[in-house]
DRENSE-786420 format. One record per residue (C-alpha): x, y, z; residue in one letter. Coordinates in pm, whole numbers, plus 50000, padded with zeros to 5 digits. Layout:
BEGIN
<nugu x="X" y="Y" z="Z" residuo="A"/>
...
// end
This chain:
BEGIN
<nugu x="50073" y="51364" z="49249" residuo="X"/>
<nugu x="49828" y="51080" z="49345" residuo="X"/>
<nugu x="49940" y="50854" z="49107" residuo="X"/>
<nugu x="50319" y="50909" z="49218" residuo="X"/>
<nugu x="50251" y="50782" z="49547" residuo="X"/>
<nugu x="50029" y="50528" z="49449" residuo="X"/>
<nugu x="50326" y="50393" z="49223" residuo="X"/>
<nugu x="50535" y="50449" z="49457" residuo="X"/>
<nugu x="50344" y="50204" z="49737" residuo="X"/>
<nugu x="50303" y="49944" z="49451" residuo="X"/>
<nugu x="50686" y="49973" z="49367" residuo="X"/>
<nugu x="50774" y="49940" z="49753" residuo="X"/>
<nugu x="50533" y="49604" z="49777" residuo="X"/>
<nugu x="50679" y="49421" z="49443" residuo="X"/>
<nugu x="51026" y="49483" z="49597" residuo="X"/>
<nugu x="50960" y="49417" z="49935" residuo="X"/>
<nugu x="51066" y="49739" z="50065" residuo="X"/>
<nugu x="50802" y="49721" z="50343" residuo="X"/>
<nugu x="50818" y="49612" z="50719" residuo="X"/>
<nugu x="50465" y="49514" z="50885" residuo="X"/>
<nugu x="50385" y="49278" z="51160" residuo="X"/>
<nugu x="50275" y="48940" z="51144" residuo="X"/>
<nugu x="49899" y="48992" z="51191" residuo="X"/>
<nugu x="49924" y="49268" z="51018" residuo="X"/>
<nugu x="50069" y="49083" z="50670" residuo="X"/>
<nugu x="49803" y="48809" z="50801" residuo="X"/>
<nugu x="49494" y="49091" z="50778" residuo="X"/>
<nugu x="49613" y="49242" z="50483" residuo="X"/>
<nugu x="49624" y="48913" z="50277" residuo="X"/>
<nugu x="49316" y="48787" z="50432" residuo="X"/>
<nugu x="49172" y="49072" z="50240" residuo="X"/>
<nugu x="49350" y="49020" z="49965" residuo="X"/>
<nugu x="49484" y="49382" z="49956" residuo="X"/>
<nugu x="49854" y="49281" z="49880" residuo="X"/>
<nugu x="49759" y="49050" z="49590" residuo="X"/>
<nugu x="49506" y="49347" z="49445" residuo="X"/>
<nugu x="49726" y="49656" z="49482" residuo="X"/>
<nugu x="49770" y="49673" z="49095" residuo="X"/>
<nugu x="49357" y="49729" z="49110" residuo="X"/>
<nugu x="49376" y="49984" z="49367" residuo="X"/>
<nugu x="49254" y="50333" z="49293" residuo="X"/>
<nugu x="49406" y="50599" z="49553" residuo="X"/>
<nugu x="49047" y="50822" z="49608" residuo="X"/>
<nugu x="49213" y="51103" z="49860" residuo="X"/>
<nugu x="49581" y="51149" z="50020" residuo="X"/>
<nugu x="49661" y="51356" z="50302" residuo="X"/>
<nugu x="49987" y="51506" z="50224" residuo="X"/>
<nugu x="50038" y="51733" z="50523" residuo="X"/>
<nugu x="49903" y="51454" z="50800" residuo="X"/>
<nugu x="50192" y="51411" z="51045" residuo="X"/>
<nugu x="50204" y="51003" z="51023" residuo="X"/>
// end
């Protein structure tokens, strides 16, 4: 199930698929977390948290 949603985020980002503000597109690539999601490891989900 992990690796579903995981996918699924990665498949979202290489399409576009994804609104986010301006700082926040700024933060995350000052991190470099958009250019290393195909290195990302999903460690815990919370299936049943209401956001």
């Amino acid at each position: 199930m992990m690796n579903d949603t995981l996918e699924q985020i990665r498949q979202l980002v290489a399409n576009g698929s994804y609104r986010i503000s301006d700082h926040g597109y700024d933060e995350l690539s000052a991190d470099g977390l958009l250019e290393s999601l195909n290195k990302a490891v999903l460690v815990e989900e919370y299936l049943n948290y209401p956001k």
